[in-house]
N, C-alpha and C positions, 0 to 999 in steps of 0.2 A: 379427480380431474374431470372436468366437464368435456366428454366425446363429442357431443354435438358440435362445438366448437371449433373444436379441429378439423371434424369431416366439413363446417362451413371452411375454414381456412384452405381447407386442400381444395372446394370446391373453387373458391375466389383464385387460388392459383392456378388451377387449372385454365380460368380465364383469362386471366393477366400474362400467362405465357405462352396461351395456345399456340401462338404464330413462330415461338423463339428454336432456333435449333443450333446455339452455338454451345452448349452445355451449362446455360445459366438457366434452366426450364424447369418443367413440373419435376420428373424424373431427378434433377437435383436439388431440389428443396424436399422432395419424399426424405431421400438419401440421407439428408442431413437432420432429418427431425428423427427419420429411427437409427442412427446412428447415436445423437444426442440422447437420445430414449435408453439407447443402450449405456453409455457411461453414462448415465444418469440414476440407472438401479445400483448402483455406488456408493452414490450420495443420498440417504433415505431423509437428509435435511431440505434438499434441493427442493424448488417448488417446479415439477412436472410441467402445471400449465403453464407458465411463463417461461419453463425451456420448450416446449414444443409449439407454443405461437413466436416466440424469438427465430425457432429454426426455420418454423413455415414461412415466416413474412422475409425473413434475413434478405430478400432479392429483391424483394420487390418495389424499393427504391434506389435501386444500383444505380448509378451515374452514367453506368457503359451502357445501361438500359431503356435509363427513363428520365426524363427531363422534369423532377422535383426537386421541392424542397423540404425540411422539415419531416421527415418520413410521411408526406401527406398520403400515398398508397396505405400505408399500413395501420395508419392513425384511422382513416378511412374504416376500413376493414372491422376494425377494434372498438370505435366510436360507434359502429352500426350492431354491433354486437351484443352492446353495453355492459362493453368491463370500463371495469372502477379506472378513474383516472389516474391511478396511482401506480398500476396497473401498464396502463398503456404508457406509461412517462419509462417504466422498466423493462419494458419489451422494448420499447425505443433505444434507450441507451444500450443494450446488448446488440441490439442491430447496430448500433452505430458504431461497437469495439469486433466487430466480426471484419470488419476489412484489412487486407493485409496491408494495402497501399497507404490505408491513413491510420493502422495502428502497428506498425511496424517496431517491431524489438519490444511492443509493451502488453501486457497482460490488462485482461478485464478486471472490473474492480468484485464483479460477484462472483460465485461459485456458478452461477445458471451461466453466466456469461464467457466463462471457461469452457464451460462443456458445452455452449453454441459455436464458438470459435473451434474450438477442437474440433467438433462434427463437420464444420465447413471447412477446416484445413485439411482434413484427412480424405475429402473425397479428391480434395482438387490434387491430389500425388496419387501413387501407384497405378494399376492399370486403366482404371478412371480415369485419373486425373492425365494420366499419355491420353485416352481418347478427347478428354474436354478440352485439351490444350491446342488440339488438333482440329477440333469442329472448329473452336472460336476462332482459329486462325483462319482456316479456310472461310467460313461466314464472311470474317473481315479482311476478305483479300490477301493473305500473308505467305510469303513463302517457305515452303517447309523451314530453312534455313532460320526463317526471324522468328518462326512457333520456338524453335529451340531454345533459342536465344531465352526464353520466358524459364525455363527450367534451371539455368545457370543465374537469373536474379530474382526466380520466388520459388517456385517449385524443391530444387533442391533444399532450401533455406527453412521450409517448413517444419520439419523431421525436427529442427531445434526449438523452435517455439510453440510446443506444443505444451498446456499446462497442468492436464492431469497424467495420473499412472497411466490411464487405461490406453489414453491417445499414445502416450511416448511408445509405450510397445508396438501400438498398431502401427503407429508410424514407420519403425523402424525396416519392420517386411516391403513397405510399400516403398521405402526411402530404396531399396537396395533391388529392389526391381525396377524402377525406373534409371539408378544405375546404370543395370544392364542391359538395356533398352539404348540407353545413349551411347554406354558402350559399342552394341550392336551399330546402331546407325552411323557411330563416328566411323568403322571399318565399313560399311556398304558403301557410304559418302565418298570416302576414299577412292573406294573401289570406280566410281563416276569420275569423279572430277579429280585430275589429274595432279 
């Protein structure tokens, strides 16, 4: 795996989200390349660079974020780099099966693209994922009440579509603490509002 690479990728995000503080930033695209990184020594067929520029760029055409099209941030990124085109057409399409919203109930079609998805599922549950759900609400005006709301139609829902061994276990911890969390907050809430 070419290091240089990656340390350019982390540097280019580091730019591209300097400003961001709803939990879509540098700090969660790290998270999810060495997460990936980690189910990835797994897979000793898996091709490395292409999950770890998959997981770095995975943001940086978000919809919530950035007004493109065509992943032109990351084709950007990859084009100035000069990986092969064939290359960047497959980093692209794992960015593209990494969203919950528009790949929902289906599976990537590679192994890299499982364990990009997985890496980005698994930060956004457990105690991460209660804080990133929390930032982005607050960022975007939300009231605790409608952050919730986010956990009862994606959040909790993740723990199942996870696609390798290694996510479903992780999952599972993270699934059963944010449980308890909601738990907790459904009796505080109580405890307020009559």
């Amino acid at each position: 795996m070419n290091s240089l690479i990656v340390e350019s990728a982390i540097k280019y995000i580091e730019d591209i989200f300097k400003d961001n503080s709803d939990g879509h930033d540098i700090s969660h695209s790290v998270r999810v390349y060495q997460k990936a990184m980690d189910i990835a020594r797994n897979y000793p067929e898996c091709d490395d660079m292409i999950i770890s520029l998959a997981a770095l760029l995975h943001d940086v055409d978000d919809h919530k974020l950035f007004d493109t099209e065509n992943n032109a941030n990351a084709r950007r990124f990859l084009e100035g780099q000069s990986v092969e085109p064939m290359k960047i057409e497959q980093i692209c399409n794992i960015i593209n099966e990494v969203s919950f919203r528009k790949n929902r109930g289906k599976s990537p079609k590679s192994l890299e693209g499982k364990i990009v998805q997985d890496a980005d599922r698994l930060d956004a549950i457990g105690a991460m994922g209660i804080a990133r759900a929390f930032a982005f609400g607050g960022k975007n005006g939300r009231a605790i009440e409608i952050s919730l709301q986010h956990f009862y139609e994606k959040l909790l829902l993740l723990k199942d579509e996870m696609n390798t061994q290694e996510a479903k276990a992780m999952a599972e911890e993270r699934h059963s603490f944010m449980e308890a969390f909601l738990g907790e907050m459904e009796k505080e809430m109580n405890r307020i509002i009559p």
